[in-house]
C-alpha positions as CSV (number, residue, x, y, z in Angstrom):
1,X,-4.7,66.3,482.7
2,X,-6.2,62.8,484.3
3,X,-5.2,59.3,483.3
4,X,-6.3,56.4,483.7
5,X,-5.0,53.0,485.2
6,X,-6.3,49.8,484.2
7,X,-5.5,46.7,486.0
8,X,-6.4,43.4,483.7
9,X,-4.8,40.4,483.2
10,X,-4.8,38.0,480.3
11,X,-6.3,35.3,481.7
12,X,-9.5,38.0,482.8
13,X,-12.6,37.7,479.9
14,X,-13.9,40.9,481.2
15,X,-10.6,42.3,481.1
16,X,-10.1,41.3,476.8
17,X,-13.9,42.8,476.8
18,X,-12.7,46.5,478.1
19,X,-9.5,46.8,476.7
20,X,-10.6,47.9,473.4
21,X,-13.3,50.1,474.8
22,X,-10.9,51.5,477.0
23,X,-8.6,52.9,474.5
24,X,-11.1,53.6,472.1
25,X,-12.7,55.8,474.4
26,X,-9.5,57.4,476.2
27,X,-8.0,58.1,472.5
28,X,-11.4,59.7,471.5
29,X,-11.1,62.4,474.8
30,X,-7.0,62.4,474.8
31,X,-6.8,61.0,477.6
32,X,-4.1,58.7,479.2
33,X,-4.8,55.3,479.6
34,X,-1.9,52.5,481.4
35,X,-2.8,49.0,481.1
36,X,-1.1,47.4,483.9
37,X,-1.0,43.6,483.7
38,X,-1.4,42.3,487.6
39,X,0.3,39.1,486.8
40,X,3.3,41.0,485.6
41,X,2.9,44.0,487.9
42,X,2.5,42.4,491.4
43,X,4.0,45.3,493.4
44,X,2.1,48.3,491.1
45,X,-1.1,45.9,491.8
46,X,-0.1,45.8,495.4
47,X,0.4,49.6,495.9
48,X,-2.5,50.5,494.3
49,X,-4.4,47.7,496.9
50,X,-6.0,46.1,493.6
51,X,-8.2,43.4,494.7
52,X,-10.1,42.3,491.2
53,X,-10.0,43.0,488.0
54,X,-10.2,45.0,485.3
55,X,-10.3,47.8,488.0
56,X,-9.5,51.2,486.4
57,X,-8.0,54.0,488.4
58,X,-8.5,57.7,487.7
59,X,-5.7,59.6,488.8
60,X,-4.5,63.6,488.5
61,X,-1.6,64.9,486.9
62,X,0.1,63.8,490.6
63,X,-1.2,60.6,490.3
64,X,-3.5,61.4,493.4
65,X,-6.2,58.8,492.8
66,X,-9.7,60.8,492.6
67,X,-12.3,57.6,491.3
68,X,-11.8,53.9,490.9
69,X,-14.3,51.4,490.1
70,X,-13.9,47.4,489.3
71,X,-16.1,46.5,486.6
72,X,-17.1,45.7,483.6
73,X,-19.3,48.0,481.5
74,X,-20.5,48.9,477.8
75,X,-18.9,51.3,476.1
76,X,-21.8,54.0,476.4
77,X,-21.4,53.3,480.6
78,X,-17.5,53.8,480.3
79,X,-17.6,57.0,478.3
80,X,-20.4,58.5,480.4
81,X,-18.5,57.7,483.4
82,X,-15.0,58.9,481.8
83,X,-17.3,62.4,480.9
84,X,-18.1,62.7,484.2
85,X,-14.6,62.3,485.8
């Protein structure tokens, strides 16, 4: 099974935008979903080379990273692109 990273921090407006869309939509498929705050995370931020945010990070069950994208979108673009992954 995938998860899914999300890189946010609270001072991000698009960040507060997808965070409920995020786990209303990873709850709805049962799928894994990490907020990772970047203020509070620097080194998981840095690892992951996050350079913006909210960036979300689809990963497999080895946490090999297969998609990323760094946006904000509605919550009919996230689930289509969540469907697709």
């Amino acid at each position: 099974m995938s998860r899914i990273l999300m890189f946010k921090a609270p001072w991000c407006g698009p960040c507060k935008v997808m965070g409920p869309i995020a786990d209303d939509v990873c709850n709805s498929r049962n799928i894994e979903l990490i907020s990772i705050n970047i203020d509070e995370e620097q080194e998981e931020a840095f690892k992951w080379s996050i350079r913006s945010v909210p960036t979300f990070v689809f990963v497999d069950q080895d946490d090999i990273e297969f998609y990323r994208t760094s946006r904000s979108m509605t919550k009919n673009e996230f689930e289509i692109l969540v469907d697709k992954k």
